[in-house]
Backbone bond lengths (Angstrom), bond angles and torsions (degrees), N, CA, C in turn:
res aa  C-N    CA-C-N  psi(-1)  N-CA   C-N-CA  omega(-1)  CA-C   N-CA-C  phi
1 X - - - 1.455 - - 1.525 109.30 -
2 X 1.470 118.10 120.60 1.285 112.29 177.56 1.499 115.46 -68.56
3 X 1.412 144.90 160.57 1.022 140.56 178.11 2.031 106.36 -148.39
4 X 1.558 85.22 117.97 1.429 92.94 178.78 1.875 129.02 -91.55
5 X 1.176 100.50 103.05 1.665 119.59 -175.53 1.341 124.73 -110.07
6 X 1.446 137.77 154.17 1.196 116.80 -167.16 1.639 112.92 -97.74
7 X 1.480 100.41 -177.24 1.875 83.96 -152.32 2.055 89.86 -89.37
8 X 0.883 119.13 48.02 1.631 115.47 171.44 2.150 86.54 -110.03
9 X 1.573 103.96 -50.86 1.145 99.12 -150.89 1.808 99.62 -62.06
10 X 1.418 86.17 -47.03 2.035 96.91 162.85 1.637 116.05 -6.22
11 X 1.306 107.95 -96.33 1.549 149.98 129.77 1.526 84.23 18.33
12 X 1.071 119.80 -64.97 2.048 117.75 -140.80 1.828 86.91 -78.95
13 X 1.795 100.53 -47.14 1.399 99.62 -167.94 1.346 124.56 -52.85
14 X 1.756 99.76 -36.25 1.297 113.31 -154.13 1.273 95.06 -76.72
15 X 1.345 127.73 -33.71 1.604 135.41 172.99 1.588 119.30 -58.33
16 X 1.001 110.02 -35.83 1.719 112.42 -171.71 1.573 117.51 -107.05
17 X 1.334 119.78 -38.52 1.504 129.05 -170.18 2.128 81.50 -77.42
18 X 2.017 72.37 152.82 1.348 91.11 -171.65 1.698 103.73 -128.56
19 X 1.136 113.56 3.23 1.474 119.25 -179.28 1.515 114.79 -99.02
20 X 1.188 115.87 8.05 1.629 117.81 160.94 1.380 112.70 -113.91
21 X 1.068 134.71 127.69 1.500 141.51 -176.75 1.836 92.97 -87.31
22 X 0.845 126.96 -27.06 1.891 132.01 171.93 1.273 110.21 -132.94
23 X 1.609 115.95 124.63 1.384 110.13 138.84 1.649 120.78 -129.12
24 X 1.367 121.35 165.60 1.045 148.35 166.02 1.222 126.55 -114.81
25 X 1.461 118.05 176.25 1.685 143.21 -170.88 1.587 105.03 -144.55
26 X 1.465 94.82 151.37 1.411 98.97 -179.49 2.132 83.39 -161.35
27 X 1.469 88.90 156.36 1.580 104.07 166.06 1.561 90.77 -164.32
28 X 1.559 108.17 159.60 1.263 123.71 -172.85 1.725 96.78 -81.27
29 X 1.550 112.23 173.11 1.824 110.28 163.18 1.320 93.85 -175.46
30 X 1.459 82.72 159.30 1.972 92.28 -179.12 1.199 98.62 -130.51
31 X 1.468 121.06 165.80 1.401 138.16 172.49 1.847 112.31 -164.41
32 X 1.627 85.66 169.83 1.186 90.37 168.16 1.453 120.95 -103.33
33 X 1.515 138.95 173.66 1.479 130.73 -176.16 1.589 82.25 -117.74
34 X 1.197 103.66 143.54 1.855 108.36 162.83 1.864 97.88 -110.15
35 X 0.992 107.50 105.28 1.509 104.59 177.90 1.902 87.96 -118.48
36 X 1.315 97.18 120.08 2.124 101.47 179.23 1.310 107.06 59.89
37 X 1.329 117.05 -111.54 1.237 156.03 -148.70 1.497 106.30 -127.65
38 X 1.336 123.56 -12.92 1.571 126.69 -168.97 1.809 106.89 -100.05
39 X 1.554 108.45 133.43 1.622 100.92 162.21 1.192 119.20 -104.73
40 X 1.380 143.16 104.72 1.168 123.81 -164.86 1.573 114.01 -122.07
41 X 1.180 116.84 135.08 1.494 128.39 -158.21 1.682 108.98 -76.60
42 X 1.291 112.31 129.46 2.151 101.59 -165.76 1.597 78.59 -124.54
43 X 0.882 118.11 -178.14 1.632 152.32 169.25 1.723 104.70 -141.08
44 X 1.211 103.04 140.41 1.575 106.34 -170.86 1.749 104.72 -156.46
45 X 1.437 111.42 -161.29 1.056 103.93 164.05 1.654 115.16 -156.31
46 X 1.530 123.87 150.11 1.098 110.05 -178.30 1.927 106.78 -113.74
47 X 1.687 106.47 131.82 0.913 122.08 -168.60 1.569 125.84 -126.00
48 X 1.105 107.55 175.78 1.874 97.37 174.23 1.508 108.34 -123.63
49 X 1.322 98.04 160.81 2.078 122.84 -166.40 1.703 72.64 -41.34
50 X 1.711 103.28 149.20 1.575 118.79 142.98 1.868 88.10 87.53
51 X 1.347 125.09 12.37 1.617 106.76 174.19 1.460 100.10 -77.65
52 X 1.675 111.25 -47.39 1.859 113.64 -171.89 2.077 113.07 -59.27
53 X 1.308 104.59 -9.97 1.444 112.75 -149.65 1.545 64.55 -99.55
54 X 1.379 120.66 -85.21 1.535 96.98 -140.24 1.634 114.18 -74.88
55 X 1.515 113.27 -3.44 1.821 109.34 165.54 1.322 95.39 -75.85
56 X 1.263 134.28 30.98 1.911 119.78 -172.66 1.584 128.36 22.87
57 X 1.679 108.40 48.68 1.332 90.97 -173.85 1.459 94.98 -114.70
58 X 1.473 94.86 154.03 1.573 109.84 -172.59 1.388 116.58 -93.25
59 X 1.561 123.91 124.67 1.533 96.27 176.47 1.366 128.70 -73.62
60 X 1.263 106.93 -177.45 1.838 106.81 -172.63 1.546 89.47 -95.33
61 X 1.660 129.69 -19.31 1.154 107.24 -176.48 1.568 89.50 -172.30
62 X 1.773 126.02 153.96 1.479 127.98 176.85 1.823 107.02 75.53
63 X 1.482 101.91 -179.04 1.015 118.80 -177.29 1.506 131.49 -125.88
64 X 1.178 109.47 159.68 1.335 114.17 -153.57 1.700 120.57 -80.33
65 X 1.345 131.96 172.88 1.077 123.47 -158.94 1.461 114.33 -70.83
66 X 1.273 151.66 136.86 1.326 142.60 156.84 1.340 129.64 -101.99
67 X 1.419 101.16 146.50 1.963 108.37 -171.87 1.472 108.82 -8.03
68 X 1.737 101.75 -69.63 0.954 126.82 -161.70 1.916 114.54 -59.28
69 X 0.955 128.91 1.36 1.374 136.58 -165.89 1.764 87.12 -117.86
70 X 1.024 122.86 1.29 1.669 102.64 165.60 1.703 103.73 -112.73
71 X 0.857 113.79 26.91 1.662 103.01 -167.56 1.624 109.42 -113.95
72 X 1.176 104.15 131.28 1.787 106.92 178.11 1.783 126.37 -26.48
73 X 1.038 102.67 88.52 1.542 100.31 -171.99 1.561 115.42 126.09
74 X 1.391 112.42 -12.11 1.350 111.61 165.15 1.721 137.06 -57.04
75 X 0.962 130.99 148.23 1.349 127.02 -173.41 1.405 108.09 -69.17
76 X 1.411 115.97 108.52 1.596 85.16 -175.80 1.404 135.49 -76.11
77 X 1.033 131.31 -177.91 1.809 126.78 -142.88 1.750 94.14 -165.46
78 X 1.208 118.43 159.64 1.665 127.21 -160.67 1.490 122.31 -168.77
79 X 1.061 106.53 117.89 1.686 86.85 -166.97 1.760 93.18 -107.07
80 X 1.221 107.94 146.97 1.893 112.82 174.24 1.356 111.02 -118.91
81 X 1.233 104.95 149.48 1.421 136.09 -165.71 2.232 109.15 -81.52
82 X 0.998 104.19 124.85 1.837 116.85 -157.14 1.686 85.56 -40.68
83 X 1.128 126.56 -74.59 1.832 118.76 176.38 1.094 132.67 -43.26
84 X 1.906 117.58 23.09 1.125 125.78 -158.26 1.915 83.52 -140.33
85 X 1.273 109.70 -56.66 1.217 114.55 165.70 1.448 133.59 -40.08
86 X 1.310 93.39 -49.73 1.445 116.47 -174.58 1.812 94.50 -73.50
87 X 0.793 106.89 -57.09 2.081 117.46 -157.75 2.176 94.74 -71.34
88 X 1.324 132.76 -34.16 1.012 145.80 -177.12 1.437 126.93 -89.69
89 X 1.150 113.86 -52.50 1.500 130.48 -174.10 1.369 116.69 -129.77
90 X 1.450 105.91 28.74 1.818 99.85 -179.54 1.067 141.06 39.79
91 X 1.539 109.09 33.54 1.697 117.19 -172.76 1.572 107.83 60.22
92 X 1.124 125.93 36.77 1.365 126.43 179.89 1.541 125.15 -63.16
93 X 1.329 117.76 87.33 1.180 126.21 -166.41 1.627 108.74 -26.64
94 X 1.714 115.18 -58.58 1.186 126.61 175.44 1.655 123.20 -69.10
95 X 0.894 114.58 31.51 1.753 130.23 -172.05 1.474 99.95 -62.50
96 X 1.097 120.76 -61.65 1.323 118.51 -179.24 1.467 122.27 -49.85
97 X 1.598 97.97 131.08 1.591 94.61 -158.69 1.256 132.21 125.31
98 X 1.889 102.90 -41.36 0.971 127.44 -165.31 1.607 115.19 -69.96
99 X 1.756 138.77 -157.45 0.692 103.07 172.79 1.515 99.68 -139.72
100 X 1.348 136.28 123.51 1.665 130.79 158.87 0.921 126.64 -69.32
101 X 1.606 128.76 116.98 1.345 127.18 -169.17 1.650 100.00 -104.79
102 X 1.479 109.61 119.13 1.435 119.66 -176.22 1.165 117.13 -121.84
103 X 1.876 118.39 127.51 1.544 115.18 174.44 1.602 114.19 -97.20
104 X 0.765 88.63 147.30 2.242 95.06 -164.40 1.747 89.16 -65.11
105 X 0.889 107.34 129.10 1.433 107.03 149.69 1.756 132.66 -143.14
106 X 1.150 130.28 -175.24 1.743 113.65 -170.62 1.469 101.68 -96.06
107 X 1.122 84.98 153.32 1.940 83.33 163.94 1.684 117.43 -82.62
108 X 1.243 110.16 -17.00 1.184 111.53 148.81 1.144 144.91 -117.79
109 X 1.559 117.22 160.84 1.763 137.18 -146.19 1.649 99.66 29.08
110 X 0.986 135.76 77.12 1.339 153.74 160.59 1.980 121.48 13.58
111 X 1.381 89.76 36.69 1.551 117.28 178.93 1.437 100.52 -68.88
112 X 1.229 119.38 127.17 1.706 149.28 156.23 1.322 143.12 -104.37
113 X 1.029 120.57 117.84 1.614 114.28 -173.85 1.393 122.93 -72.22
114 X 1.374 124.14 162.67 1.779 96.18 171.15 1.378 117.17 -114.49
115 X 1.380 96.05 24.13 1.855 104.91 172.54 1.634 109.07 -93.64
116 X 1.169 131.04 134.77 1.238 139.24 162.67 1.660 133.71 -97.03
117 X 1.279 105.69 128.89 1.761 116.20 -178.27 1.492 107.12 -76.94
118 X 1.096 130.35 137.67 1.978 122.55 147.55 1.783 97.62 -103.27
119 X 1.284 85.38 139.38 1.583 134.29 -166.20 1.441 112.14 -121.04
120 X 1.580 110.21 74.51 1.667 118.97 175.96 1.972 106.71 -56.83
121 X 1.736 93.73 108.20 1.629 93.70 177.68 1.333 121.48 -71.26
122 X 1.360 131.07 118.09 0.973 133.06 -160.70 1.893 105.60 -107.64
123 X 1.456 107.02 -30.01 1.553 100.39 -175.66 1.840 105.47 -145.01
124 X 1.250 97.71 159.08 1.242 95.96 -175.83 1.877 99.38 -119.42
125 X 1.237 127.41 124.07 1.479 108.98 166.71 1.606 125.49 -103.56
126 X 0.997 109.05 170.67 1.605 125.89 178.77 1.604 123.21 -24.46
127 X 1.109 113.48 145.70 1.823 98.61 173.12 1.296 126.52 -65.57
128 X 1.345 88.15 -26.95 1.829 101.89 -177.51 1.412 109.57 -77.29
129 X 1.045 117.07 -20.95 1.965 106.40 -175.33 1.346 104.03 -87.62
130 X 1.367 127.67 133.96 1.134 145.85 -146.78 1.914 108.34 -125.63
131 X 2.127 90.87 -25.67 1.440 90.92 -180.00 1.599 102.00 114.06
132 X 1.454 130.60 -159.62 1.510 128.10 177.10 1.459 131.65 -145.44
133 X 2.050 97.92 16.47 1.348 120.16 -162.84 1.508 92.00 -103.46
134 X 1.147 112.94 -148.69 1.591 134.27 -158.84 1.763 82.95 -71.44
135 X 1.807 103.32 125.52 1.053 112.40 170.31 2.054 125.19 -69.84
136 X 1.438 118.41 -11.83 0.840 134.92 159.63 1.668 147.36 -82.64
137 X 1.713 92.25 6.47 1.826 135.62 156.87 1.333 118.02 -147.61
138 X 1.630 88.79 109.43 1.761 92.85 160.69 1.144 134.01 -75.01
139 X 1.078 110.79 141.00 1.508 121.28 170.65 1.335 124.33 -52.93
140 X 1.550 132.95 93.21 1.228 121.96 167.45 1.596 144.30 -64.06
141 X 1.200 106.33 -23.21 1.323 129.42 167.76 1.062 116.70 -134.94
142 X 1.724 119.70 171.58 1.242 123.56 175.85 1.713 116.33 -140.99
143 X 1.218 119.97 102.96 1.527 115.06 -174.00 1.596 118.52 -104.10
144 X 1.587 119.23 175.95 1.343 112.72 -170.85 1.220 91.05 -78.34
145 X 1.449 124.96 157.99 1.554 123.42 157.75 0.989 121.31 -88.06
146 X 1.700 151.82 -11.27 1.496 118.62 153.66 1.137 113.39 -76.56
147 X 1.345 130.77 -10.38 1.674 124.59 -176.08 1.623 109.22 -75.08
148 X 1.515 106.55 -37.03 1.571 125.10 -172.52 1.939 89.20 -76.39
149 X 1.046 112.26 -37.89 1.700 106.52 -164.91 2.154 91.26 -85.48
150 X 1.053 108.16 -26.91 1.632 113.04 165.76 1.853 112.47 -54.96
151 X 1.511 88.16 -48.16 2.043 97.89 -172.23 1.631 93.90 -65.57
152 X 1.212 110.03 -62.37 1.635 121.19 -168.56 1.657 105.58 -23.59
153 X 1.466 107.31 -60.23 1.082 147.67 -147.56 2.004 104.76 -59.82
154 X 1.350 70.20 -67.42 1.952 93.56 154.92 1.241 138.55 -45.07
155 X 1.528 104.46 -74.66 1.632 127.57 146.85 1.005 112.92 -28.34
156 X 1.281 130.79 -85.29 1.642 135.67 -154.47 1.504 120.20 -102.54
157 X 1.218 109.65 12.30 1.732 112.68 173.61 1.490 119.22 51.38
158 X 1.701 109.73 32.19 1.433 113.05 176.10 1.850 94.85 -77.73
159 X 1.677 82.33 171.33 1.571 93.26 175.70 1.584 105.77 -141.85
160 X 1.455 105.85 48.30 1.596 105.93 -173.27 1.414 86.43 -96.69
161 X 1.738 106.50 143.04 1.853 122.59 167.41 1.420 83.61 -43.99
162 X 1.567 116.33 148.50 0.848 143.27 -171.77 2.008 102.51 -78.00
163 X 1.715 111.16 -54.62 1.248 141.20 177.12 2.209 93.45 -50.49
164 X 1.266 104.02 -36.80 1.838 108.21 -177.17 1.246 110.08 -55.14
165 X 1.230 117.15 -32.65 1.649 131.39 -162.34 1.332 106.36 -50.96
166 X 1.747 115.40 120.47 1.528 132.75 -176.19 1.676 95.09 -67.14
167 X 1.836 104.17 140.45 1.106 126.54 176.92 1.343 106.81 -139.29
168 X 1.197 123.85 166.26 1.396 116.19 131.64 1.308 128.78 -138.35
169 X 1.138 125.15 127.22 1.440 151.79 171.68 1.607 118.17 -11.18
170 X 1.609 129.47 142.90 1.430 115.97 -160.63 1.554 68.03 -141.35
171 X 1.152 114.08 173.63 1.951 127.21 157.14 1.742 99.66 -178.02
172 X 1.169 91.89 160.79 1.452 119.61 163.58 1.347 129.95 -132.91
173 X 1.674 121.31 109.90 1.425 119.35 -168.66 1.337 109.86 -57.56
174 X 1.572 98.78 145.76 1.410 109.14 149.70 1.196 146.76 -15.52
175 X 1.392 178.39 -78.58 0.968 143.99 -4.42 1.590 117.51 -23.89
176 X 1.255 132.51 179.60 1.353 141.21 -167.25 1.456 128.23 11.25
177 X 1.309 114.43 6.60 1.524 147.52 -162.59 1.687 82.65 -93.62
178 X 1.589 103.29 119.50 1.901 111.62 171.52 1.789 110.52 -98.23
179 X 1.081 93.96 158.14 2.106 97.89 -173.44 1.966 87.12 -66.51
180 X 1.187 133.85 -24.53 1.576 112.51 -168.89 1.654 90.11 -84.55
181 X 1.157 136.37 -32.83 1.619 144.10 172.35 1.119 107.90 -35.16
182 X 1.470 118.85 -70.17 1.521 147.28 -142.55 1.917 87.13 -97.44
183 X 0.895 146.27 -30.18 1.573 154.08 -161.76 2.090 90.73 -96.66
184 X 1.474 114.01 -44.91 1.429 114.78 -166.52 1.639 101.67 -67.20
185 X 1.488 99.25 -47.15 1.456 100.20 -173.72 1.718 122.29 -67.66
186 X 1.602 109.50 -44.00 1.139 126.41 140.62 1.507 123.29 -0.71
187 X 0.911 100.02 -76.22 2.116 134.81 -177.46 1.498 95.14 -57.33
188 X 1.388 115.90 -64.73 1.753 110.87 178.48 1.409 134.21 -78.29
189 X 1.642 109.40 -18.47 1.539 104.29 153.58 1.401 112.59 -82.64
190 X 0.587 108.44 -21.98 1.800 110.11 -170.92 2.177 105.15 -72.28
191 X 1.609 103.81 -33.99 1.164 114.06 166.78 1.696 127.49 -69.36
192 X 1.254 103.29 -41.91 1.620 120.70 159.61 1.713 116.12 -57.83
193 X 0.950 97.76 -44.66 1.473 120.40 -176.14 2.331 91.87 -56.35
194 X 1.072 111.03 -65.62 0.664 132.86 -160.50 1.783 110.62 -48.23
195 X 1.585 88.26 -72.18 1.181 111.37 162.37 2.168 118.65 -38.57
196 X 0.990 114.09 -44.87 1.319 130.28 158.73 1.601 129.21 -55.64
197 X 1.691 96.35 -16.88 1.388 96.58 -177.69 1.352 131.09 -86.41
198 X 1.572 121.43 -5.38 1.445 116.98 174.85 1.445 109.28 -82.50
199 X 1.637 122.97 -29.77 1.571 114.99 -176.78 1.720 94.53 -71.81
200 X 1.118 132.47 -10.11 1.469 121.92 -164.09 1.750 105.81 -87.91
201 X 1.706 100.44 -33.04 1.690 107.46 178.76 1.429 103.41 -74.13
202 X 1.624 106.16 -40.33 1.829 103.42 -175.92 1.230 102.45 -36.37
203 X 1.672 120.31 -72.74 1.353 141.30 173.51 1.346 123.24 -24.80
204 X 1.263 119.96 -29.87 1.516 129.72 -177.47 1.744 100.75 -103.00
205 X 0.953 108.93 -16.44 1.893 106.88 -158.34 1.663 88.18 -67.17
């Protein structure tokens, strides 16, 4: 069951629980592509360093996201999806490097900004990975999520804590670690967590 939390509470889990040897983040995002004269509408997703590492997927080409590419001030960086490659840049062996120009937009009622990001492509993945959102839209790209929740931010004149930003949670057990184990512990940080959360809004108000 996916479960949608914001990426502070993320953050707390990923810090304290001891029954995932990996976790990750993922949130859905939309944009536009400015290719010339063309706007063209992508679905993608915004994620954190270590999502491709612990789904084990290999890229078809480049490298994978690092710590350092989610952090305030980073260059941003983007990896695209092989039907994105293919349909955009002609399978361009030399793609990497290149540059994606992306306008922030919501995933909902199909609102767009008219400011645009460049997005140094750094990786290209597999045909088969599709991504980890709604199996009935693929994911065309893949960006860091505070940099993408940085563009948003810009773009669209929200004023959500940045740390508020809806995610949802990825992990991989332990070895010998059972789903009622990993679900118990789950249940009590997530309750602590909880309990912690009105001095955290005071703090933000």
């Amino acid at each position: 069951e996916r479960q949608v939390i914001s990426y502070a509470s993320y953050d707390e889990l990923r810090r304290e629980l001891d029954v995932f040897d990996a976790m990750a983040a993922r949130a859905g995002d939309a944009a536009r592509l400015r290719s010339g004269a063309d706007l063209i509408p992508l679905q993608g997703e915004a994620v954190t360093p270590g999502y491709f590492e612990l789904l084990g997927v290999v890229p078809k080409m480049g490298r994978t996201l690092h710590p350092g590419d989610d952090n305030a001030g980073a260059s941003p960086v983007a990896i695209i999806s092989d039907p994105l490659w293919e349909s955009q840049f002609a399978s361009d062996g030399n793609v990497l490097g290149r540059t994606l120009r992306l306008g922030a937009g919501s995933s909902f009622g199909g609102r767009y900004a008219n400011t645009w990001g460049d997005y140094t492509i750094v990786r290209v993945m597999p045909l088969r990975f599709t991504g980890t959102g709604n199996t009935w839209q693929s994911a065309q790209y893949w960006v860091p999520t505070m940099v993408r929740a940085l563009d948003h931010r810009a773009a669209l004149g929200d004023r959500w804590p940045l740390d508020q930003r809806p995610v949802v949670p990825i992990g991989r057990l332990r070895p010998g670690v059972t789903l009622a184990q990993a679900g118990a512990a789950v249940d009590a940080s997530g309750r602590a967590i909880l309990r912690r959360s009105p001095e955290r809004v005071k703090e933000d108000a």
